[in-house]
MITOR-897651 format. One record per residue: x, y, z of N, C-alpha, C, CB in turn; residue in three letters. Coordinates in steps of 0.05 Angstrom, whole numbers, plus 5000, padded with zeros to 4 digits. Each point is the difference from the previous one (the first is absolute). Glycine has a CB too. Example, Ala and Ser with C-alpha at 12.3 -4.5 7.8 and 13.67 -1.06 7.14 Angstrom:
2
n_c1 | n_c2 | n_c3 | ca_c1 | ca_c2 | ca_c3 | c_c1 | c_c2 | c_c3 | cb_c1 | cb_c2 | cb_c3 | res
5264 | 4886 | 5156 | 4982 | 5024 | 5000 | 5018 | 5024 | 5000 | 4962 | 4977 | 5025 | ALA $
5031 | 5044 | 4961 | 5016 | 5024 | 5001 | 4985 | 5022 | 5014 | 5024 | 4987 | 4957 | SER $
// end
This chain:
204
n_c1 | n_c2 | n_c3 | ca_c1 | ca_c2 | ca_c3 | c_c1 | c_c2 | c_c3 | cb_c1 | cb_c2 | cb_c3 | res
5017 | 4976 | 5000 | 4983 | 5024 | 5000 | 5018 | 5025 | 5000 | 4963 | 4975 | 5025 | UNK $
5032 | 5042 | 4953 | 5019 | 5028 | 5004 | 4995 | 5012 | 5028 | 4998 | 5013 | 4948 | UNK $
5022 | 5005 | 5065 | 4997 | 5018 | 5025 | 4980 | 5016 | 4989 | 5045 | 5001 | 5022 | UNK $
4956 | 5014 | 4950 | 4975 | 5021 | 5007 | 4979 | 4978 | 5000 | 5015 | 5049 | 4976 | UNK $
4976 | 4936 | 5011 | 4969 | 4994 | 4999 | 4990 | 4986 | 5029 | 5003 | 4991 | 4942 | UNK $
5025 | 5011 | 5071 | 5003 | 4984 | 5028 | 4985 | 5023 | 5021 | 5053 | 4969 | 4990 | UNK $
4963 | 5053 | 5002 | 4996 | 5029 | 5018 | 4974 | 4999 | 4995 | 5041 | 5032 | 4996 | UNK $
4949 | 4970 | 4971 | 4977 | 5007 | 5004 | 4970 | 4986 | 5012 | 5029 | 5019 | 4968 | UNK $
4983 | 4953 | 5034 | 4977 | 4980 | 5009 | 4995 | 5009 | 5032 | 5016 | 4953 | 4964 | UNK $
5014 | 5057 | 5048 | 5004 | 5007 | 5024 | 4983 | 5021 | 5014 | 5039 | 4985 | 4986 | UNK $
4964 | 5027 | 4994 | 4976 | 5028 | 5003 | 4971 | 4992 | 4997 | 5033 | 5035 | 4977 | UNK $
4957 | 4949 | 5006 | 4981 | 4990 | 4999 | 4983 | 4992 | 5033 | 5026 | 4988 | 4949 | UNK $
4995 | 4986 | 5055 | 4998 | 4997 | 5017 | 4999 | 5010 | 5039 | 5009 | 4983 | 4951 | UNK $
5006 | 5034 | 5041 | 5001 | 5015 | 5023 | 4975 | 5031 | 4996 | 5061 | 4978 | 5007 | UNK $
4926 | 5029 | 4976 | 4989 | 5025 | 5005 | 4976 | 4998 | 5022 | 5015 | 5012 | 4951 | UNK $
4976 | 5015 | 5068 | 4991 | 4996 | 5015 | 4962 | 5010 | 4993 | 5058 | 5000 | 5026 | UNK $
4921 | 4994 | 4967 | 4979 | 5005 | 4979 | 4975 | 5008 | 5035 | 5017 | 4954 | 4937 | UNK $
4968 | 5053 | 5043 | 4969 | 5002 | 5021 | 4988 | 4977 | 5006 | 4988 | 5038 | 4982 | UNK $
5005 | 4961 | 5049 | 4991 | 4981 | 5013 | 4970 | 4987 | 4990 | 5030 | 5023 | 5035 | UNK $
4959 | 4985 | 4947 | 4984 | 4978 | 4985 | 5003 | 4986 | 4971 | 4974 | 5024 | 5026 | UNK $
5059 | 4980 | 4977 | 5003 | 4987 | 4974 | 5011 | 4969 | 5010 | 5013 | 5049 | 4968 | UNK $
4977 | 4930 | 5020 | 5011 | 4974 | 5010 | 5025 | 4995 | 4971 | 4945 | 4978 | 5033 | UNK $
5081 | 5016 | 4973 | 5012 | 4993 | 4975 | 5008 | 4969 | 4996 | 5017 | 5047 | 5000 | UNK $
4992 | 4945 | 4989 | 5019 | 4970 | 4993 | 5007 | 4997 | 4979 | 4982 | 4977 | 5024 | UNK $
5056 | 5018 | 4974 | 5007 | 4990 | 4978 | 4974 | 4981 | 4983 | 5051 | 5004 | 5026 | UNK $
4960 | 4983 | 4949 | 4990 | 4983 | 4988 | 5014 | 4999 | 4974 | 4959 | 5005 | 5025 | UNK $
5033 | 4965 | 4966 | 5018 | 4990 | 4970 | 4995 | 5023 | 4981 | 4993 | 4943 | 5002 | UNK $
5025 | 5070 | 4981 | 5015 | 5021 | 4986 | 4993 | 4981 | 4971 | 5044 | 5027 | 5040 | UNK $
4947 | 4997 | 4935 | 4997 | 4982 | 4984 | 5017 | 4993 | 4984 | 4967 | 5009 | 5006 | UNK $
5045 | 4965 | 4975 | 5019 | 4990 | 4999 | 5008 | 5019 | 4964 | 4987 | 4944 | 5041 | UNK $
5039 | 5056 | 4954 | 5002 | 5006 | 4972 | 4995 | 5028 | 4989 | 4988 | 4956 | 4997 | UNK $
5011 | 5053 | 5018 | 4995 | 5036 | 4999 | 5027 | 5017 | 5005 | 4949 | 4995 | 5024 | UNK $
5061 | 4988 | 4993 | 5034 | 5011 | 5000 | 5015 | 4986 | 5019 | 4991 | 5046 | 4988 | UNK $
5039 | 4955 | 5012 | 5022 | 4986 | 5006 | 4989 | 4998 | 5031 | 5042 | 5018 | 4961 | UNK $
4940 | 5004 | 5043 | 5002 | 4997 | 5040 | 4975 | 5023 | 5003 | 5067 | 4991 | 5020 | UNK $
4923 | 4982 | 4999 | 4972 | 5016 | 5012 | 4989 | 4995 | 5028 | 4986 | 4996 | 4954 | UNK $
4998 | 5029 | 5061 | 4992 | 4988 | 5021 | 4972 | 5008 | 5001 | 5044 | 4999 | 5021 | UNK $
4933 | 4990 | 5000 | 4975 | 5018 | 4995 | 4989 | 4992 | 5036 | 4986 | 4996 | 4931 | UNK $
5000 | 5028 | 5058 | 4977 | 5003 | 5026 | 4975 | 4996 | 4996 | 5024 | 5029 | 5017 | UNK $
4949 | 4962 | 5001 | 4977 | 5006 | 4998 | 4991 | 5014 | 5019 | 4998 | 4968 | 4978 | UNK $
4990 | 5054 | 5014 | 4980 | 5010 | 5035 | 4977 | 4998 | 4992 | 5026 | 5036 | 5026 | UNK $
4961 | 4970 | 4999 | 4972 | 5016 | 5010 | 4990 | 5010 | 5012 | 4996 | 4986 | 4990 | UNK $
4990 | 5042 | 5009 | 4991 | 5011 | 5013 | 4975 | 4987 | 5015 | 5023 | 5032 | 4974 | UNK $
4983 | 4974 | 5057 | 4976 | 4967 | 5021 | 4989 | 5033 | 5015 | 5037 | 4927 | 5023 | UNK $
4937 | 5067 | 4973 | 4986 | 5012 | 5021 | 4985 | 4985 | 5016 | 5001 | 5033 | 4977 | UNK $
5003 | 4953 | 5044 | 4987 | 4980 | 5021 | 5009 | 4970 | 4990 | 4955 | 5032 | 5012 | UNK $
5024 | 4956 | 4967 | 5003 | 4982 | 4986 | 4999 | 4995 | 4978 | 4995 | 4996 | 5026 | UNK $
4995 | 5037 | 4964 | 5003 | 4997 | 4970 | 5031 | 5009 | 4983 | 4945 | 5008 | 5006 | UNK $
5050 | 4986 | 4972 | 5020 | 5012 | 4986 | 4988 | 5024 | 4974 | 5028 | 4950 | 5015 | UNK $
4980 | 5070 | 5003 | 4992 | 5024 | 4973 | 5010 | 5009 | 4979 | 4987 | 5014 | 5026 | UNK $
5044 | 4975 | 4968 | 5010 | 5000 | 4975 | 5016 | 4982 | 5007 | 4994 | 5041 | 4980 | UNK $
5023 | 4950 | 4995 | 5023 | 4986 | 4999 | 5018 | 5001 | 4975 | 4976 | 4974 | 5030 | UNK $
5044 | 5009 | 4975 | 5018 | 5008 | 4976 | 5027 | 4985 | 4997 | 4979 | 5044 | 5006 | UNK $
5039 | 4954 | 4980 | 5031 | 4991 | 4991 | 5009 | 5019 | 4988 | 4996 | 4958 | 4995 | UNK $
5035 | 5046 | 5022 | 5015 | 5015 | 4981 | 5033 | 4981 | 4995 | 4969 | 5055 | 5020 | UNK $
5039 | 4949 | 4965 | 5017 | 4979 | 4989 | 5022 | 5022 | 4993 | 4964 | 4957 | 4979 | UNK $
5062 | 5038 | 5032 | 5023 | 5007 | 4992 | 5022 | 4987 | 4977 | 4985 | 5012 | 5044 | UNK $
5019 | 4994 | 4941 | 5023 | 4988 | 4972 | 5026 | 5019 | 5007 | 4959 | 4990 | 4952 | UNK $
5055 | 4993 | 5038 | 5036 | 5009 | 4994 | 5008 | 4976 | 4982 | 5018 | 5025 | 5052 | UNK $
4996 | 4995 | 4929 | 5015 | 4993 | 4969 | 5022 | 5014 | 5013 | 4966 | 5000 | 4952 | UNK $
5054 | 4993 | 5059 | 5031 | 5015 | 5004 | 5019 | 5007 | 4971 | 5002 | 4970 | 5049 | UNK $
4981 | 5017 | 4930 | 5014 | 5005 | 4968 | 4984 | 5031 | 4988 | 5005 | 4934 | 4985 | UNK $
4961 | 5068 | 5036 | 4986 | 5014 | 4985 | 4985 | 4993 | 4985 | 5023 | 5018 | 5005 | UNK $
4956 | 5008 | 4987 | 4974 | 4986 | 4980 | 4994 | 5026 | 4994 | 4977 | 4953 | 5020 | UNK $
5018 | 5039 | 4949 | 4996 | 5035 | 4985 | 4967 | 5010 | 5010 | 5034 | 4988 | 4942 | UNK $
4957 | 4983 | 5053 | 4968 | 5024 | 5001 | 5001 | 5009 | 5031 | 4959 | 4971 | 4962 | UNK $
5055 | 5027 | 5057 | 5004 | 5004 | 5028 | 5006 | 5030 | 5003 | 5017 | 4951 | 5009 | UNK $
5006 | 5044 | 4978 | 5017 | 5024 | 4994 | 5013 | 5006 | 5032 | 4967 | 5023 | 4954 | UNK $
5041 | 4941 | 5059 | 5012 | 4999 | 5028 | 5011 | 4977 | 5006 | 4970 | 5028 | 5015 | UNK $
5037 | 4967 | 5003 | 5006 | 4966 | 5009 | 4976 | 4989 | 5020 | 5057 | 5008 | 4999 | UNK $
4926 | 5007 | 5005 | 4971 | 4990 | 5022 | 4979 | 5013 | 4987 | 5019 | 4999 | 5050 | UNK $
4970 | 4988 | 4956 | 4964 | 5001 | 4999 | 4989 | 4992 | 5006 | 4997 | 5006 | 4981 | UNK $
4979 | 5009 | 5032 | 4983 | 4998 | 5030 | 4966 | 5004 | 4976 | 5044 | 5034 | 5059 | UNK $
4938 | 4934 | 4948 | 4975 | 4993 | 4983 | 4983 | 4996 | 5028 | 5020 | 4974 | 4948 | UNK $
4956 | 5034 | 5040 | 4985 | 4993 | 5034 | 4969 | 4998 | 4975 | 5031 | 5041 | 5063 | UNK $
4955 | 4939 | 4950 | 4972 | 5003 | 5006 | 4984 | 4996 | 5019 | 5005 | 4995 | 4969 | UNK $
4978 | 5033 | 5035 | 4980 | 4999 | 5022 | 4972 | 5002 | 4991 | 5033 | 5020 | 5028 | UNK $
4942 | 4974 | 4996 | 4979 | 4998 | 4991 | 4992 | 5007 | 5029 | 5000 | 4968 | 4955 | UNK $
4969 | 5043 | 5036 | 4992 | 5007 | 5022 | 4966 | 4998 | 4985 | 5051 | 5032 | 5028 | UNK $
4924 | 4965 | 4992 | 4971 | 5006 | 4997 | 4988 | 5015 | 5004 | 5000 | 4976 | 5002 | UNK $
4987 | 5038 | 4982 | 4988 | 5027 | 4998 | 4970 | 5005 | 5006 | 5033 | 5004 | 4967 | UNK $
4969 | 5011 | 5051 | 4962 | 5019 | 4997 | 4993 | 4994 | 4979 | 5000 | 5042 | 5021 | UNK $
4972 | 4968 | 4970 | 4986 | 4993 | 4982 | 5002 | 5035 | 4981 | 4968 | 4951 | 5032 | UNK $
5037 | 5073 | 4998 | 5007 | 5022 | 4994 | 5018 | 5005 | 4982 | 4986 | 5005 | 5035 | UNK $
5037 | 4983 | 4975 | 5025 | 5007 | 4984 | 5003 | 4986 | 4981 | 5019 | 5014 | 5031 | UNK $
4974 | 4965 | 4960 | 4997 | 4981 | 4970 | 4996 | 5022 | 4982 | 4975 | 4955 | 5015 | UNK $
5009 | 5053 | 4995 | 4974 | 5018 | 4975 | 5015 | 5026 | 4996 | 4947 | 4984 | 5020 | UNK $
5074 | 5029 | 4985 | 5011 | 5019 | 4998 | 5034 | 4993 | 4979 | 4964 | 5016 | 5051 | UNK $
5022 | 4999 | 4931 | 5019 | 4992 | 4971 | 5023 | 5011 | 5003 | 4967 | 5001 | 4969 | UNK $
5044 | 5011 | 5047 | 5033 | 5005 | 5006 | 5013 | 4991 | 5016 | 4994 | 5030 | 4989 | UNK $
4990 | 4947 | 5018 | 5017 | 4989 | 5024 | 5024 | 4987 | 4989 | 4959 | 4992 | 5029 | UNK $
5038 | 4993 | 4943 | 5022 | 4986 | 4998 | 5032 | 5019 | 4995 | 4961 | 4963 | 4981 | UNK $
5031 | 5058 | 5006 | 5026 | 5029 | 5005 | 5009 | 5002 | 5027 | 4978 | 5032 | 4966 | UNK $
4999 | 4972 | 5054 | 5001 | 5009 | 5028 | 5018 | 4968 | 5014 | 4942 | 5041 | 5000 | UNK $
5057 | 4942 | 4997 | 5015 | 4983 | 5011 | 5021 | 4998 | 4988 | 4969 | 4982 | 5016 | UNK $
5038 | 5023 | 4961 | 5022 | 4996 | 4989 | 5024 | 5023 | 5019 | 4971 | 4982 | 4947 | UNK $
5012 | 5046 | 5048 | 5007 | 5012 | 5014 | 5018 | 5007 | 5020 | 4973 | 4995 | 4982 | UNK $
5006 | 4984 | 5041 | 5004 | 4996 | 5026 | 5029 | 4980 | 5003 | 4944 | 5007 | 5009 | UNK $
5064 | 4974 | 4973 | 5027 | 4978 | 4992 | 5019 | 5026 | 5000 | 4980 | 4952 | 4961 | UNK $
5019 | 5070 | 5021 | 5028 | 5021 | 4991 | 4995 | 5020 | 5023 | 5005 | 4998 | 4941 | UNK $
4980 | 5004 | 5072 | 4995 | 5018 | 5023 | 5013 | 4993 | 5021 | 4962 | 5010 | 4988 | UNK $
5038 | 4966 | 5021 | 5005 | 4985 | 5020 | 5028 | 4998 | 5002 | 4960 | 4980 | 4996 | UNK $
5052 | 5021 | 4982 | 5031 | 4997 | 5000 | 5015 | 5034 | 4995 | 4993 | 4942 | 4977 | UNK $
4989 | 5074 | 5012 | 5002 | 5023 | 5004 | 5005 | 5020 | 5021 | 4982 | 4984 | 4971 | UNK $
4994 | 4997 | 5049 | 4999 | 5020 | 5028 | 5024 | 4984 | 5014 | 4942 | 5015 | 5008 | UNK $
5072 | 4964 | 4986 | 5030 | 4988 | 5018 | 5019 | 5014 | 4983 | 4990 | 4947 | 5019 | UNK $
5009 | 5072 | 4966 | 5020 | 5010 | 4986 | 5024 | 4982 | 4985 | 4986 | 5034 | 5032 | UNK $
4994 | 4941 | 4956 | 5022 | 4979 | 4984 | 4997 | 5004 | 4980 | 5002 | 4969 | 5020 | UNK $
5023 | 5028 | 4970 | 5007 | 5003 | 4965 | 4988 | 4971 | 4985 | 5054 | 5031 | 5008 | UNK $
4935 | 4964 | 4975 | 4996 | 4975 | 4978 | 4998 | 5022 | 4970 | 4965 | 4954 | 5037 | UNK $
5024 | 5030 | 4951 | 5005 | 4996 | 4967 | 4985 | 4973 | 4986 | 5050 | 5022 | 5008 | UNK $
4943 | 4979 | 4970 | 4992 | 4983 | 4976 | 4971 | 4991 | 5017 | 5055 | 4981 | 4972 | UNK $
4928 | 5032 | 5046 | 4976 | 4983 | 5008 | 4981 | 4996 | 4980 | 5005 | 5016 | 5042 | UNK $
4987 | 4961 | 4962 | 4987 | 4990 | 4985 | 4970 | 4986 | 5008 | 5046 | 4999 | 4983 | UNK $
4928 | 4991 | 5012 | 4988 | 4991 | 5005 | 4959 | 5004 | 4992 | 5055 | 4998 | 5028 | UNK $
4937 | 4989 | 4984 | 4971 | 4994 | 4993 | 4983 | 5001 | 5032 | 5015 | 4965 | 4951 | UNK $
4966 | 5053 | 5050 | 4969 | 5005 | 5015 | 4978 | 4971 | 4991 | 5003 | 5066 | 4993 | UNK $
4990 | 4925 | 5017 | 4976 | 4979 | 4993 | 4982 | 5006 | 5008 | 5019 | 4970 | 4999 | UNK $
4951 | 5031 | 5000 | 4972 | 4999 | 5025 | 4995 | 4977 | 4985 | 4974 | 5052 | 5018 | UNK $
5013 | 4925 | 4997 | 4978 | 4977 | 4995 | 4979 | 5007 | 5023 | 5034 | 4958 | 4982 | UNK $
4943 | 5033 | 4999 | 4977 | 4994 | 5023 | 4990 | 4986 | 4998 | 4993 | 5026 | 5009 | UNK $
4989 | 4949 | 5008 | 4996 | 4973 | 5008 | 4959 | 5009 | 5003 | 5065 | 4979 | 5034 | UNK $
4924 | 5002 | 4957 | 4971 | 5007 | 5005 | 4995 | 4970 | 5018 | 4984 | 5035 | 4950 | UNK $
5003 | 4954 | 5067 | 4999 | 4967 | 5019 | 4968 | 4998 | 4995 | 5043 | 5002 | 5049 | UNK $
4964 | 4972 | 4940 | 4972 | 4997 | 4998 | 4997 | 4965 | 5011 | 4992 | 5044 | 4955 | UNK $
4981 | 4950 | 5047 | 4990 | 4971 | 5013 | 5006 | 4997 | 5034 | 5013 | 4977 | 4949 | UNK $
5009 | 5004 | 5056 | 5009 | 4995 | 5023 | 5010 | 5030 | 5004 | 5011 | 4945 | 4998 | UNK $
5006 | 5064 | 4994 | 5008 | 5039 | 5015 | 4998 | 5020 | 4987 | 5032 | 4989 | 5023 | UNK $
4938 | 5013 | 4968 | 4982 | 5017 | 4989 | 4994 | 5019 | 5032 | 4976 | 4961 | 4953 | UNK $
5031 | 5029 | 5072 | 5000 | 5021 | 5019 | 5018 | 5024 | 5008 | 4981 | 4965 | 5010 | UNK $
5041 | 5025 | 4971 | 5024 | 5009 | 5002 | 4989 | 5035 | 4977 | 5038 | 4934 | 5009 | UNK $
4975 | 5085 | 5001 | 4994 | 5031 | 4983 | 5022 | 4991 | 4977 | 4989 | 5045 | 5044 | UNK $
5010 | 4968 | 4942 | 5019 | 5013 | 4975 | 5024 | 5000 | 5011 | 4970 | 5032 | 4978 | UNK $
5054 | 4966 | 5013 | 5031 | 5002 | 4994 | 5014 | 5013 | 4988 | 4995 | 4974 | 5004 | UNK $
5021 | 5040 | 5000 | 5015 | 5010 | 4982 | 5033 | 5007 | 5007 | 4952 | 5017 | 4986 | UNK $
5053 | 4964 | 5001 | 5047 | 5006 | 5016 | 5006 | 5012 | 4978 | 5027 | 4953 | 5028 | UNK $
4990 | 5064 | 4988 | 5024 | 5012 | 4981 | 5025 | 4991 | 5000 | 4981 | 5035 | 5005 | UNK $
5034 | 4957 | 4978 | 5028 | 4987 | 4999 | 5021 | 5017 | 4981 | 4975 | 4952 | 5008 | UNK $
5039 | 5053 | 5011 | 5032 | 5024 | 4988 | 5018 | 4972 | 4989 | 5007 | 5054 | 5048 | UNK $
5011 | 4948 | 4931 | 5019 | 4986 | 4994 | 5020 | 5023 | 4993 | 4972 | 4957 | 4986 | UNK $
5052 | 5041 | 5024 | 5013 | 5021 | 4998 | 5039 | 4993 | 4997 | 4950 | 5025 | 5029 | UNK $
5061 | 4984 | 4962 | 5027 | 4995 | 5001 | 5021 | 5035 | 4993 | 4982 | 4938 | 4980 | UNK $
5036 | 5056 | 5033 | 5013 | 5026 | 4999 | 5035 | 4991 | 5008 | 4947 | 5032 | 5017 | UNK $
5065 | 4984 | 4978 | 5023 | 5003 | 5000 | 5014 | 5018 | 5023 | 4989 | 4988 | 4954 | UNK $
5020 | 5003 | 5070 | 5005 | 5018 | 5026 | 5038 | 5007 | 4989 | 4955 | 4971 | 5050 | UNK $
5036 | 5056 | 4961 | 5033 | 5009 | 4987 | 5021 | 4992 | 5020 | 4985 | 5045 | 4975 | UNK $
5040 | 4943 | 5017 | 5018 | 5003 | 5019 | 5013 | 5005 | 5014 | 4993 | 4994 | 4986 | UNK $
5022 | 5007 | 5035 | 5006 | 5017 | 5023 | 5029 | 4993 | 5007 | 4950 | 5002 | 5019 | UNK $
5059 | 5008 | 5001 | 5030 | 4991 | 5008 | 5005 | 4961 | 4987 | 4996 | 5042 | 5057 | UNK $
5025 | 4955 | 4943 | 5010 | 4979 | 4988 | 4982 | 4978 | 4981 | 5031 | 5010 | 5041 | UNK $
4955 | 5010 | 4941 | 4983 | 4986 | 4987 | 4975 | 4985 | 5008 | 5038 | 5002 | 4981 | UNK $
4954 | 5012 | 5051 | 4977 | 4976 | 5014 | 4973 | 5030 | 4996 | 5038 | 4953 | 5054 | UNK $
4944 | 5037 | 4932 | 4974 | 5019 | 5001 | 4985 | 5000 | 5034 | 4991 | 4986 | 4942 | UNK $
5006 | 5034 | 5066 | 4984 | 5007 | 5037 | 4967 | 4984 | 4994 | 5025 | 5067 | 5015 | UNK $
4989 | 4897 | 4984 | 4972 | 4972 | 4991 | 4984 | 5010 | 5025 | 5026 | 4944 | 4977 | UNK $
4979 | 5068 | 5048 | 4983 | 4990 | 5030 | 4991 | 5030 | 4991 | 5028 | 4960 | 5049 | UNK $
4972 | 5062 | 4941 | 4987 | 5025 | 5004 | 4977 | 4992 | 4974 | 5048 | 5039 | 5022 | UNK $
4964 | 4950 | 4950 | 4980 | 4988 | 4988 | 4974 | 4985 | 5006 | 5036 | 5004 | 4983 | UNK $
4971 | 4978 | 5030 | 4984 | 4983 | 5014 | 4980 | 5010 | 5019 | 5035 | 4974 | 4993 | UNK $
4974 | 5046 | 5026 | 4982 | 5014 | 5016 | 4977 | 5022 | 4983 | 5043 | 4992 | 5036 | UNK $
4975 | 5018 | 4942 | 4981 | 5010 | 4978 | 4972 | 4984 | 4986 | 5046 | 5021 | 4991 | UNK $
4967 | 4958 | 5012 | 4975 | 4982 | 4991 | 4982 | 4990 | 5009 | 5021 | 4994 | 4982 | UNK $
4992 | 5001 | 5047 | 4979 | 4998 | 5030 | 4984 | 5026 | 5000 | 5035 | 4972 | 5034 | UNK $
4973 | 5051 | 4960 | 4980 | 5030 | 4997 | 4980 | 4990 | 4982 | 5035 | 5042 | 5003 | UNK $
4968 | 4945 | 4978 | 4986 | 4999 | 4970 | 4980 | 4984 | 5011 | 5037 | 5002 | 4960 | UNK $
4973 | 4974 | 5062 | 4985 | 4976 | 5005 | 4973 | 5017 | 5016 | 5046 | 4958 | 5005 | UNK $
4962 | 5059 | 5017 | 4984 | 5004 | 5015 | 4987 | 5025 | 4990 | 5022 | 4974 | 5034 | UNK $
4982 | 5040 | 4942 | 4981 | 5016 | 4999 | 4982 | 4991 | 4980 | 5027 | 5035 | 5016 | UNK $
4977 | 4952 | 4968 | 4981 | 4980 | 4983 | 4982 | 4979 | 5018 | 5039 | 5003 | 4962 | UNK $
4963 | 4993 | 5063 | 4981 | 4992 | 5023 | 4978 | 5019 | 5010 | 5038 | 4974 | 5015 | UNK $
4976 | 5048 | 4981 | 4971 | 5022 | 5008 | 5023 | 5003 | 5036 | 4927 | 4972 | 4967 | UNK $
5099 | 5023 | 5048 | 5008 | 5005 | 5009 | 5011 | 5039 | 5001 | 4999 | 4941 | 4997 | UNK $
5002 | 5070 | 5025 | 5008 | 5028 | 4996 | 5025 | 4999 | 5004 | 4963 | 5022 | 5014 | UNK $
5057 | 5002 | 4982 | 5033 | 4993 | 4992 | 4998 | 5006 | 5025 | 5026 | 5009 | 4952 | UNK $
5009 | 4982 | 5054 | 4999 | 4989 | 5025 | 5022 | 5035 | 5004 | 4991 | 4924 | 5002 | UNK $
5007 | 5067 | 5017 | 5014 | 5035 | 5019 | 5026 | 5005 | 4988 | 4983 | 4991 | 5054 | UNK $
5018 | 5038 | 4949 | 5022 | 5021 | 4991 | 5023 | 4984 | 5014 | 4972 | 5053 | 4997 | UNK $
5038 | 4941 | 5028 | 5018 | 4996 | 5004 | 4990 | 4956 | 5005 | 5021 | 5069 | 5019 | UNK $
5008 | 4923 | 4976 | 5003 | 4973 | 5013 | 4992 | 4988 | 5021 | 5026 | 5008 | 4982 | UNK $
4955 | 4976 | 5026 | 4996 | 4983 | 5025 | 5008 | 4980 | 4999 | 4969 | 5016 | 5009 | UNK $
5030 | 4958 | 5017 | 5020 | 4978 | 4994 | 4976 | 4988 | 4994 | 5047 | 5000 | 5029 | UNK $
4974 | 4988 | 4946 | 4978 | 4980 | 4979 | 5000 | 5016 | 4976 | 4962 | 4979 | 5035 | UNK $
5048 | 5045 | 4959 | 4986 | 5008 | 4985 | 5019 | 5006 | 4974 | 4967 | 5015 | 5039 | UNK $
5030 | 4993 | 4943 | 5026 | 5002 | 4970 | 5007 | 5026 | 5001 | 4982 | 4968 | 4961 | UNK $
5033 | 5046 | 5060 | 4999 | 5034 | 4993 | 4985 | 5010 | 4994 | 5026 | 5002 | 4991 | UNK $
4980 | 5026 | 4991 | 4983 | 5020 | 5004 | 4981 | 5000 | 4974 | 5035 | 5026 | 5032 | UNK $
4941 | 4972 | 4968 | 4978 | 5011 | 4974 | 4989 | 5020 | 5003 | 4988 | 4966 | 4991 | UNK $
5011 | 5053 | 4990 | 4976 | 5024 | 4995 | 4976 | 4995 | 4995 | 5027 | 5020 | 4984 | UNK $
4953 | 4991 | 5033 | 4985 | 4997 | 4993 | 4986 | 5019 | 4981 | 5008 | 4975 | 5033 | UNK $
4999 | 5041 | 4954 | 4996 | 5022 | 4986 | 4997 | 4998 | 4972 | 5021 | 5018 | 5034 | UNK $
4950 | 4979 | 4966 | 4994 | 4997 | 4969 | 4983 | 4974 | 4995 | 5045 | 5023 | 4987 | UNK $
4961 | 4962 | 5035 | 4990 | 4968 | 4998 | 4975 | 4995 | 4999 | 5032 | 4988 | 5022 | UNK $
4960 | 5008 | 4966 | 4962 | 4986 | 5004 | 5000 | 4969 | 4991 | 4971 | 5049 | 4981 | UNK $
5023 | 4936 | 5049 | 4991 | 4969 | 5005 | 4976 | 4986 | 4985 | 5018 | 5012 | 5043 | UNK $
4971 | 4976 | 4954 | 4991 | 4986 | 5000 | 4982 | 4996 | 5022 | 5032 | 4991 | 4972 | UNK $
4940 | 5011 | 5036 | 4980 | 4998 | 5024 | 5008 | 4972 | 5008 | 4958 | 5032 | 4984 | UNK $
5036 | 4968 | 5047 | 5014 | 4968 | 5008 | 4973 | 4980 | 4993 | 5040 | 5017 | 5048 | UNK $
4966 | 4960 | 4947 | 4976 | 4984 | 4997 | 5007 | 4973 | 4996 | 4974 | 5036 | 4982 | UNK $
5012 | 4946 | 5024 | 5010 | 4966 | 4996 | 5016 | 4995 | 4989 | 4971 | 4989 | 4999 | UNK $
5045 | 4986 | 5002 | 5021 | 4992 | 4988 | 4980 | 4981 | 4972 | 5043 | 5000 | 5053 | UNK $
4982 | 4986 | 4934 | 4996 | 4987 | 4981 | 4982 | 4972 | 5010 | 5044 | 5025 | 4979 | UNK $
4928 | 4968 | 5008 | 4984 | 4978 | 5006 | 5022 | 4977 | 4997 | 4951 | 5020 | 4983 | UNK $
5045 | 4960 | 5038 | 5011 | 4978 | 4997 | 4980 | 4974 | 4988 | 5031 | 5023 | 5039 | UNK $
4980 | 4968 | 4933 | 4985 | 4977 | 4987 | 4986 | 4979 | 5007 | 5025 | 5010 | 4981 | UNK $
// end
């Protein structure tokens, strides 16, 4: 394993996020590049889960043009929506948004982002015809975090960026100006509009 992609798993590992995010490694997907690691979270409110997500780290130490880096950081999250906010036709801009915002307000450098907004909605009928309407939104996203001292990109300030993304796509409010323990440093809240809090994702 190279030292940087070592440093960077390190950071991964060590960043310190908000206390309703649950995380865990998990299998990295294979053939995407020389070296990978990944995470899954979710945002838990009691017992539900109000969003969730993977974000997956790559390193090519040779490089990769469409990268235009030696890492790249891919995540998909999903989360279930009001019936309110479905119906409102900018949401898929407005979340995209909220992905380059999020890394904006930690003051991190990336490049080449890339990606796709989804809405599906589910109608239940017969046996869970009791069940209301559905509707998830799913971000697929990939980006390029710029490098830093000895070629290792700031992966644990990324990561906590994405824990922002996780919990404000829950309908969670940003979490405080300054750091608490548990918490990923500092976020602005200035400018931010959540998501109303409401059920997690129906379980099948």
């Amino acid at each position: 394993m190279p030292p940087a992609f070592r440093r960077a798993v390190e950071a991964l590992r060590s960043a310190r996020l908000r206390p309703e995010i649950e995380i865990d490694p998990t299998r990295p997907p294979q053939r995407l590049a020389p070296y990978a690691y990944a995470v899954e979270a979710a945002v838990v409110d009691g017992e539900e889960d109000l969003a969730d997500g993977r974000l997956v780290l790559l390193h090519d130490p040779d490089g990769h043009e469409a990268w235009k880096g030696t890492f790249r950081l891919v995540t998909l999250v999903r989360a279930e929506l009001e019936p309110e906010m479905a119906a409102d036709p900018l949401l898929p801009e407005v979340c995209w948004s909220w992905l380059t915002g999020a890394m904006e307000a930690r003051g991190l450098a990336y490049g080449e982002a890339s990606g796709t907004v989804t809405m599906a909605g589910s109608h239940y009928f017969g046996g869970l015809a009791d069940r209301r309407p559905a509707t998830q939104i799913e971000i697929r996203a990939s980006w390029t975090p710029r490098e830093g001292l000895g070629g290792v990109p700031d992966t644990g300030a990324h990561l906590a960026a994405w824990c922002d993304l996780l919990c404000q796509i829950a309908g969670l409010p940003p979490a405080p100006a300054e750091p608490t323990a548990g918490a990923a440093g500092t976020v602005s809240g200035a400018g931010i509009v959540s998501l109303p809090q409401r059920r997690g994702p129906q379980q099948p």
